[in-house]
SERO-4910 file (N, C-alpha, C, O; in steps of 0.05 Angstrom, whole numbers):
BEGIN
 pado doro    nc1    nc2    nc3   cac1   cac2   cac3    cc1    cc2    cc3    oc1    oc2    oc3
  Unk    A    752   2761    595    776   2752    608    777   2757    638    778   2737    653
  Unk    A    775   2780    646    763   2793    671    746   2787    686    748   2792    710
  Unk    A    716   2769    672    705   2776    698    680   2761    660    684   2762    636
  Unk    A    660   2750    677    638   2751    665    611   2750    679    611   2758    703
  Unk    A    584   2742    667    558   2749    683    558   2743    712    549   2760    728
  Unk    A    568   2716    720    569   2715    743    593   2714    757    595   2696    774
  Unk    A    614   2731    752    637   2741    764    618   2760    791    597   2772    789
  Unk    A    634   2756    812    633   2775    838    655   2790    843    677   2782    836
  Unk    A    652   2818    859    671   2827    854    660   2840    887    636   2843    894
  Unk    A    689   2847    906    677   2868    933    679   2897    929    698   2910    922
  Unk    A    653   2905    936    654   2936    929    642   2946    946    618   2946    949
  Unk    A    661   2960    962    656   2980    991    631   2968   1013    613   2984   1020
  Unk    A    633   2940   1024    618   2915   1041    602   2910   1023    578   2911   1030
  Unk    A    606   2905   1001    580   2886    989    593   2873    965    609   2885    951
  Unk    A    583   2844    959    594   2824    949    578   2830    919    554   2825    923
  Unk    A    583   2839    888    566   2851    874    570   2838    845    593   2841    840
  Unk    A    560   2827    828    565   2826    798    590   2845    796    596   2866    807
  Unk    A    600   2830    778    628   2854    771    621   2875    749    629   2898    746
  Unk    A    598   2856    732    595   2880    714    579   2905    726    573   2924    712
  Unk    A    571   2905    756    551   2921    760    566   2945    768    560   2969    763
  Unk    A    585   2938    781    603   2955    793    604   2980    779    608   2981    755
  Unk    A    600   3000    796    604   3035    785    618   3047    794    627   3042    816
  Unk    A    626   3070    780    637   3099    799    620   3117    777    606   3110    758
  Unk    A    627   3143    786    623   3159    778    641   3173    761    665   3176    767
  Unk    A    628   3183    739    650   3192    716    666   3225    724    680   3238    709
  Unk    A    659   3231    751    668   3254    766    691   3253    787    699   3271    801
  Unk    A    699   3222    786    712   3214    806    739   3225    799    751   3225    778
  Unk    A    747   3238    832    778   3248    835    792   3224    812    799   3228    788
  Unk    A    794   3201    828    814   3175    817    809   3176    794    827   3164    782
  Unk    A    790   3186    774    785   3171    742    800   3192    723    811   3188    701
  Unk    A    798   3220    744    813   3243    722    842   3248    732    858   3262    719
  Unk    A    846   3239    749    876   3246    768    895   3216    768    919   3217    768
  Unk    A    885   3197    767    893   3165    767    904   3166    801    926   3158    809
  Unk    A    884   3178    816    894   3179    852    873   3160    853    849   3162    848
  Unk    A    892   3135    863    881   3115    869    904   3096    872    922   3099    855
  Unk    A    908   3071    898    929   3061    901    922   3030    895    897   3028    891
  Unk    A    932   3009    894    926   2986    886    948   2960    893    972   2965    898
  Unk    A    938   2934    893    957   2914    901    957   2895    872    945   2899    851
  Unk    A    975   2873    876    981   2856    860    984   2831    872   1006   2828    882
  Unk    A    965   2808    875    968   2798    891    958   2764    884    934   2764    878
  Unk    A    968   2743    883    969   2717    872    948   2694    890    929   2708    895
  Unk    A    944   2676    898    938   2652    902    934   2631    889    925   2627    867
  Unk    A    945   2610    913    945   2576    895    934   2565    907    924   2570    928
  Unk    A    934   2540    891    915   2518    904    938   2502    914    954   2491    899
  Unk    A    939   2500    937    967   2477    947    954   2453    966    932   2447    975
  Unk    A    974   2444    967    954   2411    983    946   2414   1010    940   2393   1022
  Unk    A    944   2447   1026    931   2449   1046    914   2479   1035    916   2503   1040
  Unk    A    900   2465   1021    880   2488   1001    885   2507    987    902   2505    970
  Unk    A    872   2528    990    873   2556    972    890   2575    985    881   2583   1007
  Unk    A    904   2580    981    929   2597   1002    933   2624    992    944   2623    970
  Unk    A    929   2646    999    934   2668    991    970   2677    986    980   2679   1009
  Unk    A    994   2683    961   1021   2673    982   1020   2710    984   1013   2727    968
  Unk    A   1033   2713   1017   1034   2739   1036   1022   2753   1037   1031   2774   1047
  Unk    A    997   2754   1029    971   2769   1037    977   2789   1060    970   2813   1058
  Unk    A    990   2777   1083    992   2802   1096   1013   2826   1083   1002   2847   1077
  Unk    A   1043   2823   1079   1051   2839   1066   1046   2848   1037   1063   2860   1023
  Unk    A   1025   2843   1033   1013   2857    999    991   2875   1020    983   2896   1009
  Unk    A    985   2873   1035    965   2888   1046    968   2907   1063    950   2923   1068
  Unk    A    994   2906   1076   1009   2926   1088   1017   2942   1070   1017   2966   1076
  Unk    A   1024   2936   1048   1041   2954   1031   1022   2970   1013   1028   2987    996
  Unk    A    992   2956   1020    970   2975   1009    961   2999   1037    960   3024   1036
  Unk    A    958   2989   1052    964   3010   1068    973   3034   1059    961   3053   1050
  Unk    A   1008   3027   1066   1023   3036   1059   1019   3062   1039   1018   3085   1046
  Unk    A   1017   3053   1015   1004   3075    985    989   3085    996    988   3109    994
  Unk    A    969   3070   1016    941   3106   1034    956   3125   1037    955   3147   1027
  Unk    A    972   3115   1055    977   3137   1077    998   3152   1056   1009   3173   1063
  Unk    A   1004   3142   1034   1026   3156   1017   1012   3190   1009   1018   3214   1013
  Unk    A    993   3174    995    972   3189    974    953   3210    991    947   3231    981
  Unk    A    944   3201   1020    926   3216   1036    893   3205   1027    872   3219   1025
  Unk    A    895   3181   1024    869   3163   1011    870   3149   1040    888   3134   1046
  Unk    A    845   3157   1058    836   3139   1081    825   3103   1075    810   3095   1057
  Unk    A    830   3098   1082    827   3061   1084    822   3052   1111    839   3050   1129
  Unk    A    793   3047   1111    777   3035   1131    775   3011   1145    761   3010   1165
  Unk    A    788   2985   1134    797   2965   1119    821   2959   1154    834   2977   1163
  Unk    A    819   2936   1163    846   2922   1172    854   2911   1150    839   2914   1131
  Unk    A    881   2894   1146    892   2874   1147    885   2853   1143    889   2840   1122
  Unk    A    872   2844   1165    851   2824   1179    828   2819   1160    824   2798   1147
  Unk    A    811   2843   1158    794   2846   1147    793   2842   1120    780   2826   1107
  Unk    A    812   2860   1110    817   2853   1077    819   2821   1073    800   2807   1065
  Unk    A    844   2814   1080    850   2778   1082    826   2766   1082    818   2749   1066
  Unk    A    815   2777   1103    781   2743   1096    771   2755   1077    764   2739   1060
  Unk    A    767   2777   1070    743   2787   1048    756   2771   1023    742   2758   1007
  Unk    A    783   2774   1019    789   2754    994    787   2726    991    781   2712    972
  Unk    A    795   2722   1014    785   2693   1016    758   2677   1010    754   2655    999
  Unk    A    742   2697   1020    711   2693   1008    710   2705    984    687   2700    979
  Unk    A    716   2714    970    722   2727    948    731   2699    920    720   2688    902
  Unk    A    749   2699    930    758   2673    922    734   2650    922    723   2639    903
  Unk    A    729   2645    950    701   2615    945    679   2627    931    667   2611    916
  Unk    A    669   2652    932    654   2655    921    658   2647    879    642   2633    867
  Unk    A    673   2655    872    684   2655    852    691   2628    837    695   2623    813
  Unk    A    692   2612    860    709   2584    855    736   2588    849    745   2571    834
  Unk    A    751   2607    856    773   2600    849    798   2591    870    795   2591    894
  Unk    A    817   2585    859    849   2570    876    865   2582    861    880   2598    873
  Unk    A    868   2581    839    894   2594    824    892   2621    821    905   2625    800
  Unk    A    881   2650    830    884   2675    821    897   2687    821    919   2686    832
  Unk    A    886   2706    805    907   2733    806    878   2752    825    854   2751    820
  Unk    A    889   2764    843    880   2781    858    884   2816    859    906   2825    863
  Unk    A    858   2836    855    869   2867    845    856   2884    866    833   2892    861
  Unk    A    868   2891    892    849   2907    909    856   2938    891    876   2942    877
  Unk    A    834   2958    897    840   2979    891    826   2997    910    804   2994    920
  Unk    A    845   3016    914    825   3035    923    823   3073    920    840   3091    920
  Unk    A    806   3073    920    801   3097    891    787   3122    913    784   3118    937
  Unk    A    781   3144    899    766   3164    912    746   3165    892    753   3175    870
  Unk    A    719   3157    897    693   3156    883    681   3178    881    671   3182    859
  Unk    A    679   3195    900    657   3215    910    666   3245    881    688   3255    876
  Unk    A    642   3249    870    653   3278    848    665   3298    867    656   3310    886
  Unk    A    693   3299    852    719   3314    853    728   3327    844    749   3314    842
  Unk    A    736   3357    830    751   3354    816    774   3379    834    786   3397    823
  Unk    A    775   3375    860    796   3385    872    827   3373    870    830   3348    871
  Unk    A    842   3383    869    871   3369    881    876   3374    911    891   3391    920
  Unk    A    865   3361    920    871   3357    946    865   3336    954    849   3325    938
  Unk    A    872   3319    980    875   3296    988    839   3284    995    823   3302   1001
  Unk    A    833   3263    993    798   3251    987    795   3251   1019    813   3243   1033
  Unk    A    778   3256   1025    759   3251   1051    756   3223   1059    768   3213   1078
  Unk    A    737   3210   1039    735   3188   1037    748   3173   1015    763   3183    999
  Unk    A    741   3146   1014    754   3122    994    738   3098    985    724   3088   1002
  Unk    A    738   3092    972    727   3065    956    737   3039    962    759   3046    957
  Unk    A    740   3014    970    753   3000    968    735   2970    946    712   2960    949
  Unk    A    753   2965    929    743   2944    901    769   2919    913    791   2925    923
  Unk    A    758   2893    909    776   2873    912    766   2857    881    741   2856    881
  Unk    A    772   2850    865    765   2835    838    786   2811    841    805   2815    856
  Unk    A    783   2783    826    796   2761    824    791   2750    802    768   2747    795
  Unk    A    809   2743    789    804   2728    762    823   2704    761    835   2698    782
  Unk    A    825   2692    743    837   2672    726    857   2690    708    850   2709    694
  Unk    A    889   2678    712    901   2703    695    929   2682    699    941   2678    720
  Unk    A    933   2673    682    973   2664    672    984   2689    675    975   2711    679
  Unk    A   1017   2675    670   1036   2687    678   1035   2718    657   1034   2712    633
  Unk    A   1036   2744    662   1028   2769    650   1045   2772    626   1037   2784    607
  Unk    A   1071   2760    628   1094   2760    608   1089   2732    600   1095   2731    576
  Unk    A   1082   2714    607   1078   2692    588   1104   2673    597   1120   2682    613
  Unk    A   1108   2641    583   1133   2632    596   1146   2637    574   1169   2630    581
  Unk    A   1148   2642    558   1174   2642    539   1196   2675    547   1190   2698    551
  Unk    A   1220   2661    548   1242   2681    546   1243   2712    533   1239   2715    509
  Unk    A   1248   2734    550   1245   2755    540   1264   2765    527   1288   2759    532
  Unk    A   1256   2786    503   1283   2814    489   1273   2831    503   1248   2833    505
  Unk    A   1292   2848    518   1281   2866    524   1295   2900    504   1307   2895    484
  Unk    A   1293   2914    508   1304   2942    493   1305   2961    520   1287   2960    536
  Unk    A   1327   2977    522   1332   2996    542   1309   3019    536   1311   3030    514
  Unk    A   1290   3027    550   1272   3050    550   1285   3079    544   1305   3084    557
  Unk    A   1275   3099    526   1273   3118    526   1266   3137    540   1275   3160    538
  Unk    A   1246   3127    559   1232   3136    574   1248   3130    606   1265   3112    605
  Unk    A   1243   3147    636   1259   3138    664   1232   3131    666   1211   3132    654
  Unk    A   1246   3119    700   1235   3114    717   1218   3144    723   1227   3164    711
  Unk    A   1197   3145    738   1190   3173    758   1212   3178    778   1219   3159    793
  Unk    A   1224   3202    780   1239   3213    793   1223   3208    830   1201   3214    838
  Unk    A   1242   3197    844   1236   3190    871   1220   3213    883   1197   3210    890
  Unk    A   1231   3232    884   1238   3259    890   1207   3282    887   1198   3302    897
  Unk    A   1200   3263    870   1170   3280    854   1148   3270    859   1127   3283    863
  Unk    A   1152   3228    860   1128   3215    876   1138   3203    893   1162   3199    895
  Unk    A   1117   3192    911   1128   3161    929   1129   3148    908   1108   3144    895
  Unk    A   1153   3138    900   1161   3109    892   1150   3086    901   1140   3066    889
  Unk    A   1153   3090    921   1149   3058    947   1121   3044    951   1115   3024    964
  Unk    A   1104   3067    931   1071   3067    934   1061   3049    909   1074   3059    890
  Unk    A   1046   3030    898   1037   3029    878   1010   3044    873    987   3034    877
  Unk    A   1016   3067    865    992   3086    861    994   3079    822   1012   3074    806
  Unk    A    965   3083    821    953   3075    797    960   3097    769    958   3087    746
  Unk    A    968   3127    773    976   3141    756   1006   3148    749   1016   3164    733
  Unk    A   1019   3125    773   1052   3125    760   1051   3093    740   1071   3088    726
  Unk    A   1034   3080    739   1030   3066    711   1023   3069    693   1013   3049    683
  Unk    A   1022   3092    680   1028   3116    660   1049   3107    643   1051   3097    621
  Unk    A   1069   3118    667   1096   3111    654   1097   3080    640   1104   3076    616
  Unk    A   1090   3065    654   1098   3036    657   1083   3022    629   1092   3003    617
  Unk    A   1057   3036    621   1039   3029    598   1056   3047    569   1050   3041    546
  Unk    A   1080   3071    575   1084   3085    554   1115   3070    549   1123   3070    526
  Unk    A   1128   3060    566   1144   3041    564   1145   3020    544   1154   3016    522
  Unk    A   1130   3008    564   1123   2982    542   1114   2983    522   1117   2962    510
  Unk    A   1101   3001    510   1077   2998    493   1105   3007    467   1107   2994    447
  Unk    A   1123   3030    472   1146   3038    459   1162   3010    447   1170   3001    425
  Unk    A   1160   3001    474   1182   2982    470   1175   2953    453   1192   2940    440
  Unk    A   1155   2948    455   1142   2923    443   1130   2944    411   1118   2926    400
  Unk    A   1128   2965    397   1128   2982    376   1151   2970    360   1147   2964    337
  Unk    A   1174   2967    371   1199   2961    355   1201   2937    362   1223   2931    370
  Unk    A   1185   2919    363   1194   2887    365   1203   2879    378   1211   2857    373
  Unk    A   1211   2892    411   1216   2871    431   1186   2860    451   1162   2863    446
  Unk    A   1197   2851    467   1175   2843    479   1173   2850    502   1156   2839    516
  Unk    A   1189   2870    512   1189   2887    534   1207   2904    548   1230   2899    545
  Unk    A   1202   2926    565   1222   2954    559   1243   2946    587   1242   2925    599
  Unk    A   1259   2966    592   1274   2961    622   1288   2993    615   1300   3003    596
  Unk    A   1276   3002    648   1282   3031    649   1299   3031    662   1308   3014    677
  Unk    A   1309   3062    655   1329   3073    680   1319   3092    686   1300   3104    675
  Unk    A   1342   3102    721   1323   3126    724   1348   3147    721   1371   3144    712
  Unk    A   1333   3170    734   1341   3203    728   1373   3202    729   1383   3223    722
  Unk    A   1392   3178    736   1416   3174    735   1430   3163    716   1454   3163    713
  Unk    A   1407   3149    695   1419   3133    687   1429   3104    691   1441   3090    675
  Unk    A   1422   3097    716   1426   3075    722   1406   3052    719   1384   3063    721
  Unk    A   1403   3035    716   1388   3012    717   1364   3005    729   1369   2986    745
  Unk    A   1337   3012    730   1323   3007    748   1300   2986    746   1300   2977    769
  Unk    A   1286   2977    737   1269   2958    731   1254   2952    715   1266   2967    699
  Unk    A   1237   2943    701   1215   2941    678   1192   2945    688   1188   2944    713
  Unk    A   1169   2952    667   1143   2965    678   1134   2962    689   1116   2977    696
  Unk    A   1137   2944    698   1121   2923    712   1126   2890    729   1114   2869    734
  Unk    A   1149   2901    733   1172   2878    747   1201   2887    753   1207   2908    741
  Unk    A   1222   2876    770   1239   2887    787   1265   2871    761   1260   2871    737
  Unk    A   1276   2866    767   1306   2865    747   1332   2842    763   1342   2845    785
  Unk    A   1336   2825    747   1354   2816    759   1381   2808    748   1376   2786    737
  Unk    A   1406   2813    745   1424   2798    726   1444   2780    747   1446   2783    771
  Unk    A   1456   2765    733   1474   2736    743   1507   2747    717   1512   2750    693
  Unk    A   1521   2747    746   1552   2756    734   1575   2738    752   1582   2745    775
  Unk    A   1583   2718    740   1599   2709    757   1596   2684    788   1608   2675    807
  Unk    A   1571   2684    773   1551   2667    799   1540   2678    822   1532   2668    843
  Unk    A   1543   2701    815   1529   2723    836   1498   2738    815   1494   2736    790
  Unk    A   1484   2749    833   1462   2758    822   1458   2792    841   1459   2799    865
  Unk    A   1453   2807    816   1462   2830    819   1429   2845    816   1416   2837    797
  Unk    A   1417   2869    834   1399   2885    826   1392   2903    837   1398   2901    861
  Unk    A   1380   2924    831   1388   2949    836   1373   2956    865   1354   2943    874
  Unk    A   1386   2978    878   1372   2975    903   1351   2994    905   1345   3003    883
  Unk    A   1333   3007    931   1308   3024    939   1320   3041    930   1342   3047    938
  Unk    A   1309   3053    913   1311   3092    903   1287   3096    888   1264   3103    894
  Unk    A   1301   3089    857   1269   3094    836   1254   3069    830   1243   3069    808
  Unk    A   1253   3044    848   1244   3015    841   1220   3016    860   1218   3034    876
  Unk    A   1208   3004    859   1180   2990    878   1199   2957    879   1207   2939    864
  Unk    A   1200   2968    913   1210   2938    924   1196   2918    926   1190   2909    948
  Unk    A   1189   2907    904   1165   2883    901   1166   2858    923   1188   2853    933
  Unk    A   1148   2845    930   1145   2834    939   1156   2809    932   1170   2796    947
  Unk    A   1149   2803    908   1167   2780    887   1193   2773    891   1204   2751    895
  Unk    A   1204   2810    886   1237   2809    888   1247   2802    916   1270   2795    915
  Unk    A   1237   2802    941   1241   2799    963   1244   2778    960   1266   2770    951
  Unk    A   1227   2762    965   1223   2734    954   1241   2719    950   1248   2702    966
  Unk    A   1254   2725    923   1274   2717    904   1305   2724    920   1320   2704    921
  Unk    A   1312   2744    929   1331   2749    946   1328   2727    978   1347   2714    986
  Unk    A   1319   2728    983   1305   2706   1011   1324   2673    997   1345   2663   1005
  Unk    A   1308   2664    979   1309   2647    963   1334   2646    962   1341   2626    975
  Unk    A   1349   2655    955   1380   2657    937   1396   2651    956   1409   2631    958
  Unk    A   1394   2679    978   1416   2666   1011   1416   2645   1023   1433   2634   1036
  Unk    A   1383   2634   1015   1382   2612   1031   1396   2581   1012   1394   2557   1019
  Unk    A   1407   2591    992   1417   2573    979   1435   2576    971   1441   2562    951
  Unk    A   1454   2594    980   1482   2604    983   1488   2620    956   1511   2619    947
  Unk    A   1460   2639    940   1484   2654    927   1475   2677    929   1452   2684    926
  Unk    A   1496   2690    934   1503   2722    936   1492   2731    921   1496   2729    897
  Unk    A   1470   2750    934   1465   2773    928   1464   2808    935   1455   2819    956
  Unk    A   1477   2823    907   1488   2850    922   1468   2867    899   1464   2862    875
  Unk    A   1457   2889    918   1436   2905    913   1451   2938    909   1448   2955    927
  Unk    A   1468   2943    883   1473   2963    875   1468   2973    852   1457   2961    834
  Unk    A   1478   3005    850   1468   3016    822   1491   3019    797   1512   3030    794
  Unk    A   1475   3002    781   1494   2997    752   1490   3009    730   1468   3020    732
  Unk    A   1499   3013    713   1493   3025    687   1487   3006    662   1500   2985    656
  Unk    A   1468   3015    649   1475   2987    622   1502   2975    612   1506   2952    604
  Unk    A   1522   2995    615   1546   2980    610   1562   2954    623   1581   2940    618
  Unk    A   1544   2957    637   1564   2944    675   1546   2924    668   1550   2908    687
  Unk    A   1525   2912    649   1512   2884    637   1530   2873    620   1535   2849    621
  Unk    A   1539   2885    607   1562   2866    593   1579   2843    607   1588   2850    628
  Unk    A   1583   2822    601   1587   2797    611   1576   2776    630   1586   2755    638
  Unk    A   1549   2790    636   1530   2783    655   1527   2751    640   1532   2752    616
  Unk    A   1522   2731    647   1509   2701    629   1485   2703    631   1478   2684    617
  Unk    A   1460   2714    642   1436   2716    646   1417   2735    662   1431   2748    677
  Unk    A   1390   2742    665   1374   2760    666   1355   2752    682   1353   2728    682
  Unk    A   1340   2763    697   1310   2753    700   1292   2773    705   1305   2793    711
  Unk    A   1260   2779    704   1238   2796    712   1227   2779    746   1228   2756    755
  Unk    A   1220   2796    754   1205   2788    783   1191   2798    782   1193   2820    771
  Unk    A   1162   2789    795   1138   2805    799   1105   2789    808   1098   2775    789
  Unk    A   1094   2789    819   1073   2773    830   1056   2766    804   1047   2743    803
  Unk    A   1049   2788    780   1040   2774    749   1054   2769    740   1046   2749    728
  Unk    A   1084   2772    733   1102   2753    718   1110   2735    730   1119   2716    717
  Unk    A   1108   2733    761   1126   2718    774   1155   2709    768   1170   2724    780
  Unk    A   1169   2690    755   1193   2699    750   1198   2687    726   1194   2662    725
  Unk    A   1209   2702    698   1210   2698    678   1241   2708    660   1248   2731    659
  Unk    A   1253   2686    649   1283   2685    643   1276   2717    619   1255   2725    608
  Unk    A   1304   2726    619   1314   2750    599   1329   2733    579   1337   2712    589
  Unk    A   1335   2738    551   1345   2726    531   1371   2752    521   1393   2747    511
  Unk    A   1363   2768    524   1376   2791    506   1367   2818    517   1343   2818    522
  Unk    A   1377   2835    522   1377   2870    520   1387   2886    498   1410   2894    499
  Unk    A   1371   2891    478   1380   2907    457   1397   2881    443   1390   2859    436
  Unk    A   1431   2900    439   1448   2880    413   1458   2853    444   1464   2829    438
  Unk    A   1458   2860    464   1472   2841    486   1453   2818    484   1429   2822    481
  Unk    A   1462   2797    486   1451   2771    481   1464   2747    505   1488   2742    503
  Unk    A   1449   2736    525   1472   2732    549   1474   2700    539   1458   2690    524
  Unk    A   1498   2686    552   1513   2669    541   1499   2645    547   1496   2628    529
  Unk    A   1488   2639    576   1480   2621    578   1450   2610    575   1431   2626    578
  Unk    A   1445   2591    572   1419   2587    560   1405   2583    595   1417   2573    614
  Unk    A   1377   2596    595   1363   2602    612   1357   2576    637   1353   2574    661
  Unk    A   1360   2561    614   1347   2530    637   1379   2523    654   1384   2503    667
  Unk    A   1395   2543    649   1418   2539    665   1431   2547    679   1450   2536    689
  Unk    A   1419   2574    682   1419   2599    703   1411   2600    735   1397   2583    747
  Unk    A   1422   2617    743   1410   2608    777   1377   2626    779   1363   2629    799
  Unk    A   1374   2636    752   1343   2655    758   1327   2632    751   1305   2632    762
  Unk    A   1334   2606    729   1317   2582    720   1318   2567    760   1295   2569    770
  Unk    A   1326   2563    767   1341   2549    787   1319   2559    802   1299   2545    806
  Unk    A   1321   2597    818   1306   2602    833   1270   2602    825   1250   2599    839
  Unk    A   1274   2607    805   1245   2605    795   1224   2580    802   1200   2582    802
  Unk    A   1237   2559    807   1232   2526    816   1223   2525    839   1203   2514    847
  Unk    A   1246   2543    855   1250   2543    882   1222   2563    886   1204   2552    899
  Unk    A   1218   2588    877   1191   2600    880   1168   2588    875   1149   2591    891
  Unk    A   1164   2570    847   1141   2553    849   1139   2538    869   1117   2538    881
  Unk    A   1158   2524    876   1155   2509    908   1147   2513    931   1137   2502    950
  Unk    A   1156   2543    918   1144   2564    952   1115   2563    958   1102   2558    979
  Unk    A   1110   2568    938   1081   2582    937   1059   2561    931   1037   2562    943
  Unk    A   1065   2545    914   1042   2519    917   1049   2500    930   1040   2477    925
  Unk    A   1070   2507    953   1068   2475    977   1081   2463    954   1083   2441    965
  Unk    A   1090   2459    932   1094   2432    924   1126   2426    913   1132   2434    891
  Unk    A   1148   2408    934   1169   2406    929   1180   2409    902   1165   2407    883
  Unk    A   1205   2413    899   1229   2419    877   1221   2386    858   1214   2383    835
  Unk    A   1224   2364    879   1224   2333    875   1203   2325    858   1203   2316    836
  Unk    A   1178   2333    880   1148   2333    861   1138   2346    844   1119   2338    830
  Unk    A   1148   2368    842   1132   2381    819   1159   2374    792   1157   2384    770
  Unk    A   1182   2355    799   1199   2352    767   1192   2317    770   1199   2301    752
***
């Protein structure tokens, strides 16, 4: 699915078989999960292969370095073309894109890595949730307390949580979890940001225990610019009640309607929501290809 014989993959300046790719089974990142990572899309649009915000997926990898104390050698700049050739090499236009970057060197200190690894991989990969409408079930499990990690980082061992979530949650027959955090309040799914529609407004929770996705930006951008209000506060599952609809955000789900939370079941049918609506508006975005042309 990943990657086959002649998949390429970038591994620390060199362009390599993916299956060849190594670390070492001593590595800080393999026993600690210290290692930070991106999530990151491209299409094929009618002025080619387009990476969409490469630079801000790449800043915000940064970003997780300097969180974690993992040096990254790497511009911006640099990263950006390496995927790009990454991509031709590969033949691909539609990816899903996974930089990572890890501490390779045998470790088994807790203390911050000297050095760093940097892996860019690309595949062929649909939407991660799939298109059909989600159940979701309120988690048992929070968010990570702000307080304890960077939140704001996508580091590779707070998806822990995000794999014990879901994995709970889809156990009892839904098809995916939605946490809260240390308050109680509403915070996102494992792996995507949260959105509900109350009143013709669209409501979601703001920076505390969420990773401000890139997606969800997006989708907020999207919305003002089409006149509907959106307010970024903290709610409780209760404060869902009467909502008409739901949505997930996220660069692998990209944006995918909610059906139900637990016994709540929202009233309006999805293809009639302003998250069906913006979701159009985001395919548009991102493959160059109008609302007009692509219906």
């Amino acid at each position: 699915m990943y990657f086959n014989p002649d998949t390429l993959a970038f591994v620390d300046g060199e362009f390599v078989k993916a299956d060849q790719a190594q670390v070492s089974s001593y590595a800080q990142s393999l026993h600690y999960g210290y290692a930070v990572f991106e999530g990151i899309r491209s299409y094929a649009t009618p002025a080619g292969t387009q990476i969409f915000k490469a630079k801000e997926h790449y800043e915000r990898l940064q970003y997780s370095c300097k969180s974690v104390g993992l040096p990254l050698s790497y511009s911006i700049e640099e990263m950006t073309e390496i995927t790009y050739r990454l991509l031709e090499l590969n033949n691909l236009s539609d990816a899903y894109i996974r930089p990572l970057v890890y501490a390779g060197t045998p470790n088994m200190t807790l203390k911050y890595a000297s050095t760093s690894n940097l892996m860019i991989a690309v595949w062929d990969w649909g939407k991660y949730l799939g298109d059909q409408c989600l159940r979701l079930s309120i988690s048992p499990y929070q968010r990570p307390n702000p307080n304890a990690v960077p939140i704001e980082a996508k580091v590779s061992g707070h998806y822990v949580n995000s794999i014990i979530a879901s994995s709970e949650a889809r156990g009892r027959g839904f098809d995916e979890a939605l946490l809260l955090d240390m308050n109680g309040f509403v915070a996102e799914g494992p792996g995507a940001n949260f959105f509900f529609e109350k009143d013709g407004e669209l409501f979601t929770a703001p920076p505390s225990s969420i990773l401000r996705g890139i997606t969800r930006n997006t989708i907020i951008d999207l919305a003002r610019e089409a006149g509907i209000n959106v307010t970024e506060k903290f709610f409780t599952p209760d404060e869902l009640q009467g909502a008409t609809g739901a949505f997930f955000t996220g660069t692998a789900a990209e944006v995918i309607g909610i059906t139900s939370i637990d016994d709540l079941v929202f009233s309006t049918p999805y293809q009639d929501t302003l998250g069906h609506v913006l979701a159009e508006r985001y395919h548009a975005l991102v493959t160059g290809v109008t609302i007009e042309q692509n219906a």
